[in-house]
Kinemage of the C-alpha trace (Angstrom):
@kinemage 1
@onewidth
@group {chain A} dominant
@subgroup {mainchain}
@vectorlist {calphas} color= white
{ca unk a 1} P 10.586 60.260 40.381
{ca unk a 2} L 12.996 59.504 42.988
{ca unk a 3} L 15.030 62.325 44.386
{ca unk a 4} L 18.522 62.882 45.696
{ca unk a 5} L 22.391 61.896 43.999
{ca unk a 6} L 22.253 59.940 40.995
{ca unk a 7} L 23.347 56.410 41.928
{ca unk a 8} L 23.730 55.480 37.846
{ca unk a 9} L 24.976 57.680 34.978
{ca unk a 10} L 23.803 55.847 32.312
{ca unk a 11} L 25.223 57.982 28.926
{ca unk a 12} L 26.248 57.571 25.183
{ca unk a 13} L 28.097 60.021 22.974
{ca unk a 14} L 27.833 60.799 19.213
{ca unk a 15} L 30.897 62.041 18.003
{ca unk a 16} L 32.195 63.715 14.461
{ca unk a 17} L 35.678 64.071 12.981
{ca unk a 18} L 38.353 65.944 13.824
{ca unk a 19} L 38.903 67.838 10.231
{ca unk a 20} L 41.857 69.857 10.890
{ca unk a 21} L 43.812 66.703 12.663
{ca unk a 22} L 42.328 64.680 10.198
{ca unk a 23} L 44.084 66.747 7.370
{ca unk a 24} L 47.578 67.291 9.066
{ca unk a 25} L 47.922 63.661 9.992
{ca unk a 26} L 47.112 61.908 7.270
{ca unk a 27} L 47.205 64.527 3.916
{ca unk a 28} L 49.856 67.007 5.320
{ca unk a 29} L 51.510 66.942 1.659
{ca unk a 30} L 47.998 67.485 -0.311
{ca unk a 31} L 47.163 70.284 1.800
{ca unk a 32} L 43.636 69.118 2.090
{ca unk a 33} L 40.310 71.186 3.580
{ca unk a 34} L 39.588 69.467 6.859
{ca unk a 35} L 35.789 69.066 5.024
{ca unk a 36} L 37.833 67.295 2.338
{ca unk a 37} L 40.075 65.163 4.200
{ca unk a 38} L 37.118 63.605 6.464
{ca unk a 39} L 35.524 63.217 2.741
{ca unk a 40} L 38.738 61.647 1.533
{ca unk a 41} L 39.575 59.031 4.757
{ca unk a 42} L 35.656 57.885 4.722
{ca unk a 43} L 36.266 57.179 1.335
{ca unk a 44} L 38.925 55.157 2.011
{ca unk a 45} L 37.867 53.168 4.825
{ca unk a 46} L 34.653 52.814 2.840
{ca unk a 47} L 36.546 50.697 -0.035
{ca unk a 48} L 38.957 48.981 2.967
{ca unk a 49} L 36.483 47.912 5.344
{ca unk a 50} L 32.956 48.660 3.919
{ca unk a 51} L 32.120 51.006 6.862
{ca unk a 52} L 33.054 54.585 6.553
{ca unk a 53} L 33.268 55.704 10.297
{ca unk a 54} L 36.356 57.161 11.216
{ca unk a 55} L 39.030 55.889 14.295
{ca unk a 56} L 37.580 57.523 17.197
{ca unk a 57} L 41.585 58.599 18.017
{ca unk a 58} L 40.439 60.956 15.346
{ca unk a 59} L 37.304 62.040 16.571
{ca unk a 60} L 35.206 64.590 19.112
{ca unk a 61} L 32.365 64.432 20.942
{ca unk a 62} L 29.327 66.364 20.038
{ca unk a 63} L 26.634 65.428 21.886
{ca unk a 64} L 26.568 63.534 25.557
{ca unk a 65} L 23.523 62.432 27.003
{ca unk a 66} L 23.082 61.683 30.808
{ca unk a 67} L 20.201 59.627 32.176
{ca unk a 68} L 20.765 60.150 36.021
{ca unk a 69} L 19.520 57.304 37.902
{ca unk a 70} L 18.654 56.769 41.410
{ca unk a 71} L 19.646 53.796 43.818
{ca unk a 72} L 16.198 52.687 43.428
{ca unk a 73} L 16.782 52.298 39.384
{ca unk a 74} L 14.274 54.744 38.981
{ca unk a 75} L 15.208 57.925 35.849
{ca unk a 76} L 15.501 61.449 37.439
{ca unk a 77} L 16.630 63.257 35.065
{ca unk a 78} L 17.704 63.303 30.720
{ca unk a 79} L 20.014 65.839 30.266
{ca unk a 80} L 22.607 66.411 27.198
{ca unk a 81} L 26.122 68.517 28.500
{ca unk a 82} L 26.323 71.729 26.255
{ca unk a 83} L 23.509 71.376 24.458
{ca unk a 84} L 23.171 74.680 22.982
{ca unk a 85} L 26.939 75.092 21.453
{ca unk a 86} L 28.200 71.321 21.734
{ca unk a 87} L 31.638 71.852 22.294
{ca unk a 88} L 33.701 69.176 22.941
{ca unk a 89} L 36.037 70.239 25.399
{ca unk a 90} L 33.114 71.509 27.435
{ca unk a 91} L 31.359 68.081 26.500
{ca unk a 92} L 34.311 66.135 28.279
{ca unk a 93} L 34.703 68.676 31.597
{ca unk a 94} L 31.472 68.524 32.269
{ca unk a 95} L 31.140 65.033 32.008
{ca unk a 96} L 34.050 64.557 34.413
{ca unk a 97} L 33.696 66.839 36.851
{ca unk a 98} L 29.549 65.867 36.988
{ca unk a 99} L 30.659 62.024 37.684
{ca unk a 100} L 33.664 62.779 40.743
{ca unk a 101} L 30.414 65.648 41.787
{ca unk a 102} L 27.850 63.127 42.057
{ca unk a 103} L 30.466 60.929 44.086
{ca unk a 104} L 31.594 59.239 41.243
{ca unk a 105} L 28.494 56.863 40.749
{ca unk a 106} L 28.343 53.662 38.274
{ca unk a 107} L 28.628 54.194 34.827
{ca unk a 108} L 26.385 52.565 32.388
{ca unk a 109} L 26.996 51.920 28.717
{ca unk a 110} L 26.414 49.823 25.840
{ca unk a 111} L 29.739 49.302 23.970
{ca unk a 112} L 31.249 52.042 26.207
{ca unk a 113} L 34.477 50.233 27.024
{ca unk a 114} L 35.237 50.122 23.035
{ca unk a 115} L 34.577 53.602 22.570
{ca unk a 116} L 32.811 56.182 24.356
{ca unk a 117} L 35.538 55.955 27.760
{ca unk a 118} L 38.226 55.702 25.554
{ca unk a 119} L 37.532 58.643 23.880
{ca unk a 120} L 36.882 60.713 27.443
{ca unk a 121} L 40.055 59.535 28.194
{ca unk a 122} L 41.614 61.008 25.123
{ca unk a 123} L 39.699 63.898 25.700
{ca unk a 124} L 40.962 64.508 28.791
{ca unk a 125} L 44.370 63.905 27.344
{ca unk a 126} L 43.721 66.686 24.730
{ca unk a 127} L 42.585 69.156 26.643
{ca unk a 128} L 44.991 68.768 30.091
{ca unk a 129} L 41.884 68.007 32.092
{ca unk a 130} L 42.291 66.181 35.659
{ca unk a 131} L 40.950 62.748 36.283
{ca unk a 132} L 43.371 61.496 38.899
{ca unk a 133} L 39.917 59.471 40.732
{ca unk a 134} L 39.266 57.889 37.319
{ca unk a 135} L 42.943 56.216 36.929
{ca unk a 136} L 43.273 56.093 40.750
{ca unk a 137} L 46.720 54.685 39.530
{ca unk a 138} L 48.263 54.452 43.614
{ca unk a 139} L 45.108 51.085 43.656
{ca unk a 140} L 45.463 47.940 43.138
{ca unk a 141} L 44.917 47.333 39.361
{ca unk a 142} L 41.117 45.485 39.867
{ca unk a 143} L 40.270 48.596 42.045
{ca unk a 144} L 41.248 51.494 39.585
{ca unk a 145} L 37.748 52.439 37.862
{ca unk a 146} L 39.391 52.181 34.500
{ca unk a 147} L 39.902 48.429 34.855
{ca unk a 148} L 38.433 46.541 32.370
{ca unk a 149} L 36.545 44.124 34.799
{ca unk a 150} L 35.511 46.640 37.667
{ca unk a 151} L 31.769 46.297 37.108
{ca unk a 152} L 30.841 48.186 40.148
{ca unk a 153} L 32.937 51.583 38.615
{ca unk a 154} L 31.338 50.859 34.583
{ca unk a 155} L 28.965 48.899 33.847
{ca unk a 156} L 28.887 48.129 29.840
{ca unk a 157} L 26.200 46.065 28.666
{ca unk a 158} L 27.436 45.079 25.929
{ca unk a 159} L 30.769 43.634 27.768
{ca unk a 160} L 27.857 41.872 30.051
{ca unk a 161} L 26.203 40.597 27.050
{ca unk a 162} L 28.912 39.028 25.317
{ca unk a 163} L 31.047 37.767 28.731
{ca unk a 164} L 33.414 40.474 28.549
{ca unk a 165} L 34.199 39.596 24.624
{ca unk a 166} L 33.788 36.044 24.510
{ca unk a 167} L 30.923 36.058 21.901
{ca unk a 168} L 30.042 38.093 19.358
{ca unk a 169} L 26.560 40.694 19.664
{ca unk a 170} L 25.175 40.551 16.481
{ca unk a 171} L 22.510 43.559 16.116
{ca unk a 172} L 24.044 45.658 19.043
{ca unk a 173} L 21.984 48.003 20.986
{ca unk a 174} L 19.181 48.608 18.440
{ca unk a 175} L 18.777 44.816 19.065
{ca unk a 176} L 18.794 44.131 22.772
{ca unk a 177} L 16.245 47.106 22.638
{ca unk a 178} L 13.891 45.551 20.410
{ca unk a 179} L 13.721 42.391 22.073
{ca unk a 180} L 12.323 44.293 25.317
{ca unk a 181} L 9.828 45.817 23.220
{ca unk a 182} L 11.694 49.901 22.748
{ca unk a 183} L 12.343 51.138 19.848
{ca unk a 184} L 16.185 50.877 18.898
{ca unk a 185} L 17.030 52.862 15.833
{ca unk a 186} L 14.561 54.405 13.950
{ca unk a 187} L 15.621 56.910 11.335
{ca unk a 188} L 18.984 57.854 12.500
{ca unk a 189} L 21.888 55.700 12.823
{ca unk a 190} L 25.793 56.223 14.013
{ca unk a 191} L 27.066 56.230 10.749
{ca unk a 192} L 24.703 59.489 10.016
{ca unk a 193} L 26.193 61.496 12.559
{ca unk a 194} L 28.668 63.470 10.868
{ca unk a 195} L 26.792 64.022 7.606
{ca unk a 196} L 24.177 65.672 10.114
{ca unk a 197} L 26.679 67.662 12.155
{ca unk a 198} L 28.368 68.633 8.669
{ca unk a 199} L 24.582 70.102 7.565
{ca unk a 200} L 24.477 72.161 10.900
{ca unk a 201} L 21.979 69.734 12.522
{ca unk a 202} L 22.828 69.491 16.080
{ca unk a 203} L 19.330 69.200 17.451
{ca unk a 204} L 18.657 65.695 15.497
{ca unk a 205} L 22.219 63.996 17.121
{ca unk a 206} L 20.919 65.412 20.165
{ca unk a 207} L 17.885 63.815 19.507
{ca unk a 208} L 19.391 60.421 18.521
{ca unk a 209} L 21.698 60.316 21.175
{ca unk a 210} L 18.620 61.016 24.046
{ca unk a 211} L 17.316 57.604 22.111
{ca unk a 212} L 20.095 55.656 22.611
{ca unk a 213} L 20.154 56.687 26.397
{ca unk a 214} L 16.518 55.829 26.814
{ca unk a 215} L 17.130 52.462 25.136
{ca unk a 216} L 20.557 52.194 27.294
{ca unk a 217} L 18.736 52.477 30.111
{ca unk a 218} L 15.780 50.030 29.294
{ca unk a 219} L 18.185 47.331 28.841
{ca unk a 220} L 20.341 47.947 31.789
{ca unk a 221} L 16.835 47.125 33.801
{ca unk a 222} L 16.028 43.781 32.177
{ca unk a 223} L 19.440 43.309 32.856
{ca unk a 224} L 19.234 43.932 36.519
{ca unk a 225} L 16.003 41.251 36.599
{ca unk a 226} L 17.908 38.733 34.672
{ca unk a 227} L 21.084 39.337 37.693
{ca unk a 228} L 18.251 39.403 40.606
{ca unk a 229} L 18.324 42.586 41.543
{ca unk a 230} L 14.557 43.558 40.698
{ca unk a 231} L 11.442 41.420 39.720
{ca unk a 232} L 10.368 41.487 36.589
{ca unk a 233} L 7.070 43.208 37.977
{ca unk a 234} L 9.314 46.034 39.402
{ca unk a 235} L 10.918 46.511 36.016
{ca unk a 236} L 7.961 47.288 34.622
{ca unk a 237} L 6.728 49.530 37.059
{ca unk a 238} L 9.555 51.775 36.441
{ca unk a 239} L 8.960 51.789 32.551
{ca unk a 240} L 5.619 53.216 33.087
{ca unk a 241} L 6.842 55.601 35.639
{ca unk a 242} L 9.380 56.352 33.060
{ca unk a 243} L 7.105 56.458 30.106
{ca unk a 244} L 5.228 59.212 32.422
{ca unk a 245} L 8.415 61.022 32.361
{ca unk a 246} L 8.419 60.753 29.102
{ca unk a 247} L 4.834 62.138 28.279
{ca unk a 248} L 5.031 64.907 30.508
{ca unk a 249} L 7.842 66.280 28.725
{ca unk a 250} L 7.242 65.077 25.103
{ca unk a 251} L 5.156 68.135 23.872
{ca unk a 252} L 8.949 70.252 24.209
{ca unk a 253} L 11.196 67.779 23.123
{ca unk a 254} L 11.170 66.404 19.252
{ca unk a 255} L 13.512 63.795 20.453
{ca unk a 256} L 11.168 62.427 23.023
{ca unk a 257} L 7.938 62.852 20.975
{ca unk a 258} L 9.170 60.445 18.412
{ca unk a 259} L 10.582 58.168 21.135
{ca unk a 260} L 7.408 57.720 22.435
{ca unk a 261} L 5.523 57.624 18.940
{ca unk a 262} L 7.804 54.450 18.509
{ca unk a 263} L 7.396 53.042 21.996
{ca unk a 264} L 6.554 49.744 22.212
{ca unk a 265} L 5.839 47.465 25.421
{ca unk a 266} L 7.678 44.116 26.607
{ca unk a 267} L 5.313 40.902 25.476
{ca unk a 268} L 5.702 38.133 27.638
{ca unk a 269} L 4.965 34.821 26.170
{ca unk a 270} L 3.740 33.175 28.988
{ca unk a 271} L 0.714 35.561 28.122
């Protein structure tokens, strides 16, 4: 695998809700549980929208999984910040102060724009932590990283997908995975998360959100042959260097075992 500073964080977050805010904000007067406020809000979005998943204004992070990628698109590392106690404020330092260590290289995401920034950014709000090189507010607006069109700062796929908005992504990540072959979602899905965190399961987010990361970064290399940047024969060079990674580490990791038990390989239909 190639060595040295990471050149791409490529990262997704699961997050849960915030019981305690949920319950002052919203059911001061009932004097609600926080377990029974999140119960009663999911409830109600439920009948409002048909999806339960709270605001992420109202949410944490949980579980944050870095792929650290080199200049040469190659994986060098899988890694998920506080893994062992998952605490969010820890979750969001860490994540911050890794990206301005590595000399703040591109971000990658799918859908990150729409939520997984903004909710580092709250985080960082919340808990008085420092990100003057992220709003870099003295630059011109198109230079400041958090600029919605600075590509070379964060790199959302799903923005790229869609033309920054202009279309609609039917089938979201799970999709764009499948039709390179990986497996998407398999028995875990976003809207799971909090149930699982609620039944003390932390390893299994940790587990789904390593997926989505691994998926993540699958599509952000077909993406790179379909802008010119590699050949399609190089892109598949580095999944089976990465599916290497993979195997070598699979007998320790749950997560990665049953990534691999559902891996699946590009088919290219000029045969």
């Amino acid at each position: 695998m190639a060595a040295g500073d990471p050149k791409y964080l490529v990262f997704d977050i699961e997050s849960v809700a915030d019981g305690p805010l949920v319950s002052r904000l919203r059911y001061a007067a009932d004097e609600l549980s926080p377990e029974k406020a999140i119960a009663r809000y999911r409830g109600e979005l439920q009948a409002e929208t048909g999806k339960d998943f709270i605001p992420y204004t109202f949410q944490v992070p949980v579980s944050l999984v870095i792929a650290k990628v080199g200049k040469d698109l190659a994986l060098q590392d899988l890694v998920a910040l506080d893994e062992e106690e998952s605490r969010p404020h820890e979750i969001a330092r860490r994540f911050w102060e890794g990206w301005r260590r590595y000399k703040r290289p591109r971000l990658v995401s799918f859908n990150g724009r729409g939520f997984d920034i903004p909710l580092l950014e709250l985080c960082a709000f919340r808990y008085g932590i420092q990100i003057p090189d992220w709003f870099a507010e003295e630059a011109r607006n198109f230079d400041q990283p958090r600029y919605r069109y600075n590509t070379q700062a964060h790199f959302d796929l799903h923005e790229w997908l869609t033309n920054s908005g202009a279309s609609r992504f039917a089938g979201g990540l799970s999709l764009a995975a499948n039709l390179i072959g990986k497996p998407g979602k398999m028995d875990v899905a976003g809207h799971m998360v909090q149930d699982l965190w609620d039944a003390g399961k932390k390893a299994e987010i940790h587990d789904y959100c390593r997926g989505d990361v691994l998926d993540t970064y699958f599509v952000f290399l077909r993406s790179r042959v379909v802008a010119g940047d590699i050949t399609l024969e190089r892109e598949q060079e580095l999944i089976d260097e990465t599916k290497a990674w993979i195997e070598a580490r699979a007998g320790s990791s749950r997560g990665l075992a049953r990534y691999l038990a559902a891996w699946g390989d590009w088919q290219d239909p000029r045969g």
